[in-house]
NUSEKOL-519545 format. One record per atom (N, C-alpha, C, O): residue number from 1; x, y, z; atom name. Coordinates in nm, 3 decimals. Layout:
% residues N
nr  x  y  z  atom
NUM  X  Y  Z  CA
...
//
This chain:
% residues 97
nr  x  y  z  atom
1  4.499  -5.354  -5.075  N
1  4.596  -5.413  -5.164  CA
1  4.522  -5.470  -5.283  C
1  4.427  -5.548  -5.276  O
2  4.568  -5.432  -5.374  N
2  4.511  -5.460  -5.514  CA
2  4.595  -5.594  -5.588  C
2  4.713  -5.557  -5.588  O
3  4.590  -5.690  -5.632  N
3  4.643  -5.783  -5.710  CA
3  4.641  -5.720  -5.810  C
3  4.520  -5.703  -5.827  O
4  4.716  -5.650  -5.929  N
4  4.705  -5.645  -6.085  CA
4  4.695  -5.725  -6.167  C
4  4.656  -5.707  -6.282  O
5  4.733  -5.831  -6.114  N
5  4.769  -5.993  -6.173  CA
5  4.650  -6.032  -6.193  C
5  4.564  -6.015  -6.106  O
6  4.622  -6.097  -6.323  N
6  4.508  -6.181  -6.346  CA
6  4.580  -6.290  -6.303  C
6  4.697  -6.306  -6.269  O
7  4.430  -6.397  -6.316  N
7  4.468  -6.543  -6.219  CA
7  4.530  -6.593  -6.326  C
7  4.487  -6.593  -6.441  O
8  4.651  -6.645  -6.279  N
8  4.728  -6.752  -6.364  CA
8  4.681  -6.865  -6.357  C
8  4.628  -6.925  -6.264  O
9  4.712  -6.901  -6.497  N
9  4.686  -7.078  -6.526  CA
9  4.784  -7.124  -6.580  C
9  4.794  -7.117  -6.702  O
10  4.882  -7.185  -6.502  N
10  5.014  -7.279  -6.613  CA
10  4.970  -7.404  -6.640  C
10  5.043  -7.468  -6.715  O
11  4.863  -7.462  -6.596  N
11  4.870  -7.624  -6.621  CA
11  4.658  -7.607  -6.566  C
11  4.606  -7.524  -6.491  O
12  4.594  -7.725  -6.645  N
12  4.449  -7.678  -6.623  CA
12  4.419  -7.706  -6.467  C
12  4.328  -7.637  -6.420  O
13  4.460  -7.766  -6.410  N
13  4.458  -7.799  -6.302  CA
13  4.471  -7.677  -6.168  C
13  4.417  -7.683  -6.058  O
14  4.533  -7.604  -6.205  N
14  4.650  -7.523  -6.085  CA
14  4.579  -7.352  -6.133  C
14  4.570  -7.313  -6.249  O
15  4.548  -7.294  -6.042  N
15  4.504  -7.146  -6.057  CA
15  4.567  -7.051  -5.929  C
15  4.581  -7.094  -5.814  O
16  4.591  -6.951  -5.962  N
16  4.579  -6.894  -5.837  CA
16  4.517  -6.741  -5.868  C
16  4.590  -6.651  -5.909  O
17  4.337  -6.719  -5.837  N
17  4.265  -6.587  -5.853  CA
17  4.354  -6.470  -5.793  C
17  4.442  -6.482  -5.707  O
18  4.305  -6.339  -5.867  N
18  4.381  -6.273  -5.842  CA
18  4.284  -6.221  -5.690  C
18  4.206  -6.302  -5.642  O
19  4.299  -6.096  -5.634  N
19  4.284  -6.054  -5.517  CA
19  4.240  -5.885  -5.512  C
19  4.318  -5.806  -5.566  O
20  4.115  -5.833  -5.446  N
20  4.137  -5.734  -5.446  CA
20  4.192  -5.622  -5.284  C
20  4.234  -5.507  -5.272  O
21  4.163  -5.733  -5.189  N
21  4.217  -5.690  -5.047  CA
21  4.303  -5.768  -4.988  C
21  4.324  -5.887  -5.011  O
22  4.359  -5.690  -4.899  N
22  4.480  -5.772  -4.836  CA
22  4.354  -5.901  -4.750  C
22  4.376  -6.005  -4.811  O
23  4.300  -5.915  -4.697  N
23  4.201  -6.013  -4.650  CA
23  4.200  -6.117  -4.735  C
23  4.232  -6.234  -4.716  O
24  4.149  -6.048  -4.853  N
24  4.140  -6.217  -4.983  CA
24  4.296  -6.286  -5.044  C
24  4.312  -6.383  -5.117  O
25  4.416  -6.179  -4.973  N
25  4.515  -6.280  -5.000  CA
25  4.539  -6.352  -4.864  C
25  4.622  -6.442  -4.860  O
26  4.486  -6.324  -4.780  N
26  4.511  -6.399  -4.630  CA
26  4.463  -6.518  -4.619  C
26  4.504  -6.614  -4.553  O
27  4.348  -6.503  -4.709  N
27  4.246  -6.655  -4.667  CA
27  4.271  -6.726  -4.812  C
27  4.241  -6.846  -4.811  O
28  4.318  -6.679  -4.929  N
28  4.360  -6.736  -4.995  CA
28  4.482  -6.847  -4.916  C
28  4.486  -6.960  -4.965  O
29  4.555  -6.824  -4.826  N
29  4.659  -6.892  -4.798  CA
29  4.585  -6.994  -4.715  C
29  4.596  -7.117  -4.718  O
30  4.515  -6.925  -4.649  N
30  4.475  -6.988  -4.559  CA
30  4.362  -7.105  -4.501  C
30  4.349  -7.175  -4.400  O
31  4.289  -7.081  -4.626  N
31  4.164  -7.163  -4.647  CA
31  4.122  -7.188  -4.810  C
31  4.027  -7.263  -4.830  O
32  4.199  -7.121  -4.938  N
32  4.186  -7.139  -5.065  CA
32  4.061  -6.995  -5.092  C
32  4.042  -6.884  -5.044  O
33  4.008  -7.071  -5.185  N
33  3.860  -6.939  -5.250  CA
33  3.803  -7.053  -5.325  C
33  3.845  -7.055  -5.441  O
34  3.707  -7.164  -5.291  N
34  3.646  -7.207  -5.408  CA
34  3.547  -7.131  -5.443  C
34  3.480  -7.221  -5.493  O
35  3.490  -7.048  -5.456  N
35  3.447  -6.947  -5.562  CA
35  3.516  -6.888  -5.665  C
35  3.465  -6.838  -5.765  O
36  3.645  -6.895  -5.636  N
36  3.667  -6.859  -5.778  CA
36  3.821  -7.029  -5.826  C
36  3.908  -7.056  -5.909  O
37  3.780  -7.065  -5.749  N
37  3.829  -7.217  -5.857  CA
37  3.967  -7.267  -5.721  C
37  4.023  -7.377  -5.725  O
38  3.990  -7.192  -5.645  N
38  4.098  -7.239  -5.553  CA
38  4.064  -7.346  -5.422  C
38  4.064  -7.288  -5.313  O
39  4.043  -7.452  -5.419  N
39  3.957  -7.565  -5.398  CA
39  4.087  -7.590  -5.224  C
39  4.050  -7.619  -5.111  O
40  4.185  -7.572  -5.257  N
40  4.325  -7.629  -5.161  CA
40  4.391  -7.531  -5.103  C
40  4.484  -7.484  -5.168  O
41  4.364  -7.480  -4.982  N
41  4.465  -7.346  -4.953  CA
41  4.581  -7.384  -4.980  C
41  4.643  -7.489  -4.973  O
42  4.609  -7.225  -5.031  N
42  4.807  -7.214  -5.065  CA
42  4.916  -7.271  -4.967  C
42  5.035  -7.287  -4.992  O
43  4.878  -7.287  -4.899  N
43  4.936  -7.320  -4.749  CA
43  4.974  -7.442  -4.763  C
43  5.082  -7.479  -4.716  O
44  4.878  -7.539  -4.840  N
44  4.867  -7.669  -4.862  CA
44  4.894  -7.741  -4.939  C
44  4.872  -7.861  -4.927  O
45  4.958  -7.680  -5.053  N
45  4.991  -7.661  -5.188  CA
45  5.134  -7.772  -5.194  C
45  5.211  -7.763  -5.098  O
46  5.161  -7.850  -5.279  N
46  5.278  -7.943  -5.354  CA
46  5.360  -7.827  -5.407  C
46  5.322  -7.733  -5.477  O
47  5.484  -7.856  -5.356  N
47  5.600  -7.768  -5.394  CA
47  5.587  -7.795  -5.517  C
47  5.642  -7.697  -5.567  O
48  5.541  -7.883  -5.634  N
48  5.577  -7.871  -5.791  CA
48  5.437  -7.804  -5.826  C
48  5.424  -7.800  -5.948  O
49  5.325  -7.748  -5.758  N
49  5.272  -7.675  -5.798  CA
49  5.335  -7.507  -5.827  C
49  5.278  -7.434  -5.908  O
50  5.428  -7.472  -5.768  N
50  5.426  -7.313  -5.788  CA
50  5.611  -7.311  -5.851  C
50  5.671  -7.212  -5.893  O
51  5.673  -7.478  -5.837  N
51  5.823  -7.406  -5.858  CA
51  5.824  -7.514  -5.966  C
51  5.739  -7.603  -5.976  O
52  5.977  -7.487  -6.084  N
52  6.049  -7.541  -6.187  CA
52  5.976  -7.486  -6.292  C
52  5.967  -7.364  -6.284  O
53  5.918  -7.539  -6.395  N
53  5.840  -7.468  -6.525  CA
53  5.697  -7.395  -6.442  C
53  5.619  -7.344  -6.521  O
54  5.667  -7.388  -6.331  N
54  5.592  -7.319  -6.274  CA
54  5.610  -7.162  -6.249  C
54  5.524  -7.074  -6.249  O
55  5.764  -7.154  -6.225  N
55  5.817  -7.090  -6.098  CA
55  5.763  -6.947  -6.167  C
55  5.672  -6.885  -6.110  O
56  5.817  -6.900  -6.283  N
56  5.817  -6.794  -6.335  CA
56  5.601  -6.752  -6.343  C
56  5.552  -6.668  -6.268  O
57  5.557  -6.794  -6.396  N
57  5.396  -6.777  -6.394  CA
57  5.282  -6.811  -6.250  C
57  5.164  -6.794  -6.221  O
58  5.404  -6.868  -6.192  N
58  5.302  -6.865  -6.064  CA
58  5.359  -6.883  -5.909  C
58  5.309  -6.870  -5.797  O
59  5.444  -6.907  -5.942  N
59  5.550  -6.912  -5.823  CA
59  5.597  -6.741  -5.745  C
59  5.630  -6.708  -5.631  O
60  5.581  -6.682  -5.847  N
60  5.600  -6.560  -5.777  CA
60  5.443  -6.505  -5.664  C
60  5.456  -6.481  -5.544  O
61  5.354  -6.499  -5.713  N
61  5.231  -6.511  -5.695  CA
61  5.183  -6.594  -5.535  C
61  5.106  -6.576  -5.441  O
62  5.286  -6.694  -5.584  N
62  5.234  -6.781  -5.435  CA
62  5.329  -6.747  -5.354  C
62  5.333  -6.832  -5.266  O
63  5.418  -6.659  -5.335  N
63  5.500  -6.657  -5.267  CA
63  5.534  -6.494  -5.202  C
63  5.623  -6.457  -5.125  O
64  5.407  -6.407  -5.278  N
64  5.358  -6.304  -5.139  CA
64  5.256  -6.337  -5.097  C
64  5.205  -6.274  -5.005  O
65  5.181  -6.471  -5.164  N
65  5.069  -6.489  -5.080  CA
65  5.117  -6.562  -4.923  C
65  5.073  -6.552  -4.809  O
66  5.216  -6.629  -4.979  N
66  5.285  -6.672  -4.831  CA
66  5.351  -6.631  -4.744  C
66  5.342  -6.664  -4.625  O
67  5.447  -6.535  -4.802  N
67  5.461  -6.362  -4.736  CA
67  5.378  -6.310  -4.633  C
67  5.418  -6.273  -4.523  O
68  5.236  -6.309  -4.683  N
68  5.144  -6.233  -4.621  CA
68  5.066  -6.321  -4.498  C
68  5.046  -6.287  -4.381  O
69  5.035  -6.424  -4.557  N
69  4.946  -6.527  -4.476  CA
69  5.058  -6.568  -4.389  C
69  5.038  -6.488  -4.297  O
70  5.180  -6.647  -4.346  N
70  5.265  -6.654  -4.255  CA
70  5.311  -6.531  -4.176  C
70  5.383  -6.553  -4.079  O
71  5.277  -6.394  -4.207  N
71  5.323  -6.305  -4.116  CA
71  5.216  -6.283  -4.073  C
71  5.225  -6.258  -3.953  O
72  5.077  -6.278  -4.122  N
72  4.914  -6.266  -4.068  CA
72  4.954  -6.334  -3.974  C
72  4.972  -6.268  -3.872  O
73  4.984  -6.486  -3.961  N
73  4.984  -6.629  -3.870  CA
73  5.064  -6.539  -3.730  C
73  5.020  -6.528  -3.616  O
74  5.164  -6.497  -3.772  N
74  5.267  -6.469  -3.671  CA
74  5.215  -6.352  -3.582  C
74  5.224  -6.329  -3.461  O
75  5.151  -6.277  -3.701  N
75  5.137  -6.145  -3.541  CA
75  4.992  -6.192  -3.459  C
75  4.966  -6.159  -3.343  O
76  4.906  -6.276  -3.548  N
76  4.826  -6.311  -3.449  CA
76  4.846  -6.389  -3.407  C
76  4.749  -6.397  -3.331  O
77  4.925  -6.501  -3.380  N
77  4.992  -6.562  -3.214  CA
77  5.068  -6.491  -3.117  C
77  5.103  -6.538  -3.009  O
78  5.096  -6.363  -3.164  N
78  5.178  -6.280  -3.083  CA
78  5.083  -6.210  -3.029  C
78  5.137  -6.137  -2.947  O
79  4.964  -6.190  -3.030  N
79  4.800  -6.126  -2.978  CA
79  4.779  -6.014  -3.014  C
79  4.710  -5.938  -2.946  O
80  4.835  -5.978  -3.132  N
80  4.817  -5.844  -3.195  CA
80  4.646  -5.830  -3.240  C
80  4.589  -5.921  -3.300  O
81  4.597  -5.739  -3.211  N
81  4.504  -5.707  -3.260  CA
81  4.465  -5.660  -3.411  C
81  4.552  -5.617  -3.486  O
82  4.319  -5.673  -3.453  N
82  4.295  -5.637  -3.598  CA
82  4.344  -5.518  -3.645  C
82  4.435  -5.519  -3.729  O
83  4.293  -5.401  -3.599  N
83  4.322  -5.303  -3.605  CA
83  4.505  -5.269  -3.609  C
83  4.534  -5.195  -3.703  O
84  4.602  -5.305  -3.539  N
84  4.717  -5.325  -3.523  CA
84  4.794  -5.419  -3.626  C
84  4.915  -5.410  -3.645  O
85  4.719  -5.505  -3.687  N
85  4.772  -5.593  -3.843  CA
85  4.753  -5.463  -3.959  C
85  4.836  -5.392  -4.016  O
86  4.628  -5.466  -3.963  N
86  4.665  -5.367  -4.059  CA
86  4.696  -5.234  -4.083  C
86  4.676  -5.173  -4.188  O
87  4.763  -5.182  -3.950  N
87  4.860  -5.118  -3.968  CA
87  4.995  -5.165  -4.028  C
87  5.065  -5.120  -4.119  O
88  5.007  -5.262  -3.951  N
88  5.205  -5.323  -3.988  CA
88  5.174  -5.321  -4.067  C
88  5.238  -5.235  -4.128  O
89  5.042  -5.403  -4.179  N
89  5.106  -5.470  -4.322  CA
89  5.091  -5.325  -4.388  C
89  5.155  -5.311  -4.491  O
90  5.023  -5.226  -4.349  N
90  4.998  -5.126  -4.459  CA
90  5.137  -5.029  -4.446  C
90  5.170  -4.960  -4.542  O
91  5.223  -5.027  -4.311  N
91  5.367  -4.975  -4.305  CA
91  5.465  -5.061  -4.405  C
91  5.538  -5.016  -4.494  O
92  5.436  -5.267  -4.344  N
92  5.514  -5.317  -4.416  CA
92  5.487  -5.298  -4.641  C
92  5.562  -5.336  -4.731  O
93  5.384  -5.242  -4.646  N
93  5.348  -5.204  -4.810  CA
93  5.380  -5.061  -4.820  C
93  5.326  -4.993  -4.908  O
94  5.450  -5.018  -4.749  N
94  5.498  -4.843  -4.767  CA
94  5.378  -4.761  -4.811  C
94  5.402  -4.658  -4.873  O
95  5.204  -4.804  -4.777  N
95  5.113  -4.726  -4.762  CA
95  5.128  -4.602  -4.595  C
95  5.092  -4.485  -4.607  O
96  5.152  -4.624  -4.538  N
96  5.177  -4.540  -4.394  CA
96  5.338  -4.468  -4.392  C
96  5.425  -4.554  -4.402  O
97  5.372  -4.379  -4.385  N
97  5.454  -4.320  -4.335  CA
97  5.520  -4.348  -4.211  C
97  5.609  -4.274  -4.170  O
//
């Protein structure tokens, strides 16, 4: 999974890097990226960070990252294996037939 999105900046404070594997949007949610400036996983994030004059520049953004990282969460409490995630997510991205 490719991000096309460069990292948004609505306010100097608030970033969210873009991504080039489904992995770096998982742990983006899940643990942040301070390497590239994301210090607070998304997970952890103040609702007035991503919504109201946010919503449109970054709110969309945080909200397949949470897409992704809450259904990561879910199939691995359900004991799905690695191999078996990324199948679903690559069916749930209409990469698999």
């Amino acid at each position: 999974m490719i991000d096309h999105h460069p990292p948004v900046v609505p306010a100097p404070h608030v970033t969210i890097p873009g991504v080039k594997t489904l992995q770096d949007a998982i742990s983006q949610w899940l643990y942040g990226d301070e390497g590239q400036g994301l210090s607070l996983p998304l997970k952890d994030w103040d609702k007035s960070l991503y919504t109201g004059s946010h919503q449109a520049s970054i709110g969309m953004i945080y909200g397949k990252r949470h897409q992704l990282g809450e259904k990561y969460l879910m199939y691995v409490d359900s004991g799905y294996s690695c191999g078996d995630l990324l199948m679903i997510f690559k069916v749930g991205e209409g990469q698999v037939s």
